[in-house]
C-alpha angles and dihedrals in degrees: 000000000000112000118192131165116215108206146177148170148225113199130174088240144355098268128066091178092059087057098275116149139211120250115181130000117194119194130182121191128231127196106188087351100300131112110262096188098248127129154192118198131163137157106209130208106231100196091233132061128276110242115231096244087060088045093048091062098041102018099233115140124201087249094055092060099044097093101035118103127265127250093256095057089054111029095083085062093038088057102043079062109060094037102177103318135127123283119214107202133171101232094356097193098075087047105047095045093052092051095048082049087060095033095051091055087059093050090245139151116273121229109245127226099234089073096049120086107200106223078193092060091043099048088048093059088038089051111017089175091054148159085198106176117121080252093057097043103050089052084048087050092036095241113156118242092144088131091046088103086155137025119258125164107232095045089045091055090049090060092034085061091056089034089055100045086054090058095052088049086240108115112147127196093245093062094082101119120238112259096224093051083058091044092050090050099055081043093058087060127085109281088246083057105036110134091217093227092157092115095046095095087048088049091049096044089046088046091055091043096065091039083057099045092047089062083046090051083048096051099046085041087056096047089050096052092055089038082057091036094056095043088052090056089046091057105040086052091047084054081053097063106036079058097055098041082057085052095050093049095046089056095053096047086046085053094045091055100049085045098048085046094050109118123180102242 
């Protein structure tokens, strides 16, 4: 059995070195790389404001977070779920080095790199000439995030899941996420930063249906065209033999005659 955690995060900036914190981590679980429906899902506290321009990406205000648990109340959990398994991250780098910030200030123990697997770094080998943001990959794989106005890490990871099997060439038909997985999600954020995924199970189902009335177009055109084809062949040997009853009684009017004109010399 093949474990992976797929994981992303939400921060108030891009360095945690320059006192930036992490404020929300969202985590699904595969298991051969298929959802298998558990989650890990937590807002964080991050003891400082969240500037607008961070707000404006996520959607998290400063007051939204006020009243949402530390790290250290939930890395314990945070870490019992993803075990040691392997992460799969889009640009691993920023993630991971916002999570071993937060875990080295609780004395704990880093992620390391060698369990991580980049989708970044996958998709850059896969498509050298990009773009290569998650953005970017699910409209080149055709997966649907028209109502991810704005980023949030448990419904990233959710797209990220589909985005990684494509670029393992692995996609199965039973990937395709539940729709109300994805609707609880965007519920789960503040209502100015809700994602509005509600429709997505409805996109997904409609999706499957005209997949499955275009093999059912194929099949009937199929059964018409060797329904035509047989009649033809019917036809074409009832012409046959039209022809050859004409012949035949061509060649007995053309033997009465000479009979009838036979004269003894």
């Amino acid at each position: 059995m093949l474990r992976e955690i797929v994981l992303d995060t939400e921060t108030t900036g891009l360095d945690p070195r320059k006192g930036d914190r992490l404020i929300e981590v969202g985590c699904i679980e595969l298991v051969n790389r298929i959802p298998t429906g558990r989650e890990f899902h937590r807002f964080i506290n991050p003891e400082r404001a969240v500037p607008a321009e961070a707000e404006a990406v996520h959607g998290l205000s400063t007051a939204f977070l006020l009243d949402k648990p530390l790290f250290a109340e939930v890395s314990e959990e945070f870490l019992d779920f993803i075990a040691g398994d392997t992460l799969v991250i889009h640009n691993a780098v920023f993630d991971v080095g916002f999570l071993n910030a937060e875990l080295e200030r609780l004395k704990g123990p880093a992620i390391s790199m060698s369990r991580v697997v980049d989708t970044l770094q996958l998709a850059r080998r896969k498509h050298p000439a990009g773009p290569n943001s998650l953005d970017a990959l699910c409209k080149r794989y055709g997966i649907d995030n028209s109502k991810r106005l704005k980023h949030g890490a448990l419904v990233d990871s959710l797209l990220l899941a589909e985005v990684y099997v494509e670029l393992l060439g692995e996609r199965q038909a039973s990937l395709v996420l539940a729709g109300d997985r994805a609707a609880a999600a965007a519920k789960r954020l503040p209502r100015d930063g809700r994602l509005l995924l509600a429709a997505r199970g409805e996109l997904e189902f409609n999706r499957d249906l005209m997949l499955a009335a275009g093999a059912i177009a194929l099949a009937l055109a199929g059964l018409l065209f060797g329904v035509l084809f047989k009649l033809f062949q019917a036809a074409r040997a009832g012409i046959r033999s039209l022809n050859h009853e004409d012949d035949d009684y061509e060649d007995s009017e053309l033997l009465e005659i000479s009979t009838n004109n036979w004269r003894p010399l």
